[in-house]
C-alpha positions, 0 to 999 in steps of 0.5 A: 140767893133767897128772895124776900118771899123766901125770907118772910116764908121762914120767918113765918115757919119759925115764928109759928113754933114759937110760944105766944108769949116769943111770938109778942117779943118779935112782933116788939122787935120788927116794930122797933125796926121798922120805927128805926129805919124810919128814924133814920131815914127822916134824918136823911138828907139822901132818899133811899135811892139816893143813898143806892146810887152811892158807890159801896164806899160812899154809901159805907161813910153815910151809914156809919153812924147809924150802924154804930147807933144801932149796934149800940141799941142790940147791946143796951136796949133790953127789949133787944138784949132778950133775944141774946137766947136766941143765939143759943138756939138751934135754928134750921133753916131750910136751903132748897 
């Protein structure tokens, strides 16, 4: 299993190959999560780790909307539809 060090270490290798020009439309990507998440959990009636001490089953019922939402906003919003180029690209990510 990767560690968040290991995470931000190949998001780093990977965003450093990337034009400027990409690397604007990722810095626009990680923001509208980050403003997501916080959307999301300011609507919550549980805190974060109220929402942890759920079992998996509970935990699945209360999050369904918000999957469902999210998912709706990588197939309509078009700052998220313009990393569907990225599926078709070739990305190595190293294992050690």
């Amino acid at each position: 299993m990767q560690t968040k060090i290991d995470y931000e270490q190949i998001i780093l290798n990977n965003l450093r190959q990337l034009s400027p020009s990409q690397q604007q439309e990722v810095a626009n990507f990680t923001e509208f999560l980050r403003q997501k998440f916080a959307e999301v959990t300011r609507e919550s009636s549980l805190s974060l780790q109220e929402l942890a001490n759920l079992s998996i089953k509970e935990r699945h019922q209360y999050l369904q909307s918000s999957v469902a939402a999210t998912a709706e906003d990588f197939a309509t919003d078009p700052e998220l539809t313009a990393f569907s180029v990225l599926d078709a690209e070739n990305w190595e990510i190293e294992h050690d």
